[in-house]
N, C-alpha and C positions, 0 to 999 in steps of 0.2 A: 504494500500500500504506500500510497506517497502520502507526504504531508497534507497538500490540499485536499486529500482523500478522508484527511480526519478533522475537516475545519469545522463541523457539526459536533465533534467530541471536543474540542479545546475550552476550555476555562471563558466564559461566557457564551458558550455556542448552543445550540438548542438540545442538544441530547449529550452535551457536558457529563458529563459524571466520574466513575473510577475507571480505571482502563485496563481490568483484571483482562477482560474478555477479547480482547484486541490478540491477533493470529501471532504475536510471538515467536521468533524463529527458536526459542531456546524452550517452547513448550513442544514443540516438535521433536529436540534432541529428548526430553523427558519422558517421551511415548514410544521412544525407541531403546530406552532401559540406561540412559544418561543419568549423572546426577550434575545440576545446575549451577550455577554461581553465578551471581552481578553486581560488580564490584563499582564505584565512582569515590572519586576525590571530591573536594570544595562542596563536602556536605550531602553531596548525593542527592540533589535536588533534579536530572535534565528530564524527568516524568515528573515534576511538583511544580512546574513553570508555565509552559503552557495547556498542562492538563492538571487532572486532581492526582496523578500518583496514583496506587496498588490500593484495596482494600486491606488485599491480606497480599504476605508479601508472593512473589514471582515464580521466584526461585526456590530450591532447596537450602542457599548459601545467600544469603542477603548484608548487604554489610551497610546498608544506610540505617538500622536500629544502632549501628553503633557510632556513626554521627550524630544521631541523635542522644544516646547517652554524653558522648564526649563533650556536646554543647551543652549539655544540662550539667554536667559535673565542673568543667571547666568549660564555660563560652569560649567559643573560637572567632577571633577578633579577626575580622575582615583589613587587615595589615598590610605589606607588601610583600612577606614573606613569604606567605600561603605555607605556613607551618602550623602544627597541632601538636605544641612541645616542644623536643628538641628535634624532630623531623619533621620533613615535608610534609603532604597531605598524600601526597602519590608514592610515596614508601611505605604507607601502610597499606594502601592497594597492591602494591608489588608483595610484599609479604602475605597479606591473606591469597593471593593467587598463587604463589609460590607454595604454601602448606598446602592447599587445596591439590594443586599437581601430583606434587609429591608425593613418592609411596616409600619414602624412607622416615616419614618424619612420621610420630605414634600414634595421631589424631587424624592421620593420611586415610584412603580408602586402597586396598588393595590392588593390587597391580592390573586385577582384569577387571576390575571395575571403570568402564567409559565415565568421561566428562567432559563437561562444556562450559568454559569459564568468557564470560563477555564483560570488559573492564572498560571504560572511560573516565581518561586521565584529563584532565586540564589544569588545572590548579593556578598559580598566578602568573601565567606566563606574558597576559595579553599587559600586567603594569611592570612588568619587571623585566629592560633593558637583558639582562645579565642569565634570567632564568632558562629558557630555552638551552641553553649551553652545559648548563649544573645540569638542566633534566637529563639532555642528552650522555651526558657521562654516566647519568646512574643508573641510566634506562639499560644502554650498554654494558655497565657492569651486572646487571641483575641477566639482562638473558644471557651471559658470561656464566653467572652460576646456575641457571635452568641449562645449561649446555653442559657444564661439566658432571652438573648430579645427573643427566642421563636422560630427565627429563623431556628434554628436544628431541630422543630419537624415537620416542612414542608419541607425540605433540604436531598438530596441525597449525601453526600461527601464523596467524591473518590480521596485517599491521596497517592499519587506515588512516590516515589523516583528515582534517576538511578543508579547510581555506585558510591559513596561517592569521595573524594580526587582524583581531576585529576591526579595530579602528588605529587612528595614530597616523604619523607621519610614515613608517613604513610598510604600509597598503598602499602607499598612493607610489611605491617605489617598481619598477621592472619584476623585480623578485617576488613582491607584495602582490603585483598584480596576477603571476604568473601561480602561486599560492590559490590566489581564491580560486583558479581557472582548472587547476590540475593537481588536487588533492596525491597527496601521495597513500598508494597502495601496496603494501607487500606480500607476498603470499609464500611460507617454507614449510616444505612438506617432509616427515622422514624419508631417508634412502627405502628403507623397507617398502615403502605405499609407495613410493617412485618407481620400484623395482615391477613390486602386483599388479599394478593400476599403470601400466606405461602410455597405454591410450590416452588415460587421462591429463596424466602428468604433461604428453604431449600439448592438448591442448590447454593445458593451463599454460604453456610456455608461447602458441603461438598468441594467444590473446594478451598475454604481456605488451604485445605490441597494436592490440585495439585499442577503440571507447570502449571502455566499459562503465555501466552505470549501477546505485548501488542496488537496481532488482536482478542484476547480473550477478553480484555479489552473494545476494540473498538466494537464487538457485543452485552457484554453489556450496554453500553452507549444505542447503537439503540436500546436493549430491551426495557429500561426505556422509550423510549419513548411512548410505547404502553401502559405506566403504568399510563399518565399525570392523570387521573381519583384520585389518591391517593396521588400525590403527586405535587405540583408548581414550585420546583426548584431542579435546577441540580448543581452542583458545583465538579470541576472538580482542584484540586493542586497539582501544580509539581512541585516537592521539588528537585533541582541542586544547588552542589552535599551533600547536608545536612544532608538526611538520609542515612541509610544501609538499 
């Protein structure tokens, strides 16, 4: 569904309300014997903006009830640091998706247990000159350790950006412009599901070089699902507005 598709559901619209019932691509992984997660930084509000948000929550793994604690024990001060502590806001989304992953850590699910984790990051990048660069380092270094713990060779990740710099002097720059025009998209599959699935693999590599748009994105999501045989985990980051 595209957005103008839900202009009747948004927060004054005539059939407004919660948005339990909306087709979900990660209730799909959940009828196929997945277990869910959806993770967000800066409060976890991008379903409480221009809609009502979940009744009950989505997922199996929700992590906006603990934004909500964290502002209730200690208010998170709307600052330029976009920290909650002595760390960022999007470290502890890397961390909860990380144990989530994981099937070495005690609280992990078992190795043949499928999942499907969908994470958006933003946090203060669009007031903070300097930010973008620190993300980038620690973004790198975290899937550095989902690479070495082993993680990545059973892991499908699917890296999306949108349109870089909301506002500000550098949107209106070449790079700025070329950001909003051409989201950056990553797609890394295990060697293993490259190996089974070569057809596919194939064409996931010649489409690299199409448009593609994100109901493109979203048929392969459901492909993958037909693929669980090769592979146990989905991982799904959206990167606002960080990448080009």
């Amino acid at each position: 569904m595209t957005f103008s598709e839900l202009e009747s559901q948004r927060v004054g619209g005539e059939h407004a309300n919660f948005i339990d019932a909306l087709p979900f691509v990660w209730n799909k992984f959940e009828q196929a014997g997945y277990v869910t997660l959806y993770a967000e930084d800066a409060g976890g509000d991008i379903f409480h903006t221009d809609f009502y948000g979940f009744e009950q929550p989505p997922v199996h793994h929700y992590m906006r009830p603990f934004w909500q604690a964290a502002a209730d024990l200690q208010p998170v001060e709307t600052t330029d640091s976009g920290c909650l502590g002595p760390l960022p806001q999007y470290k502890y989304v890397f961390n909860y998706v990380e144990q989530f992953l994981s099937v070495s850590r005690a609280a992990s699910y078992p190795a043949h247990v499928p999942r499907f984790a969908f994470a958006f990051v933003s946090g203060s990048a669009e007031n903070v000159a300097t930010f973008p660069g620190r993300f980038d380092d620690d973004f790198a270094a975290w899937l550095g350790q989902l690479q070495r713990s082993g993680v990545l060779e059973r892991t499908v990740v699917v890296l999306v950006g949108d349109h870089g710099p909301s506002y500000g002097p550098g949107r209106q720059t070449m790079l700025g412009r070329t950001a909003e025009r051409l989201p950056l998209l990553v797609v890394s599959v295990p060697r293993t599901f490259a190996e089974k699935h070569s057809a596919m693999t194939r064409n996931l590599a010649t489409n690299s070089d199409r448009l593609v748009t994100p109901l493109d994105l979203h048929q392969t999501l459901l492909a993958l699902i037909d693929a669980t045989d090769s592979i146990t985990q989905v991982q799904v980051g959206y990167l606002s507005p960080l990448s080009p």
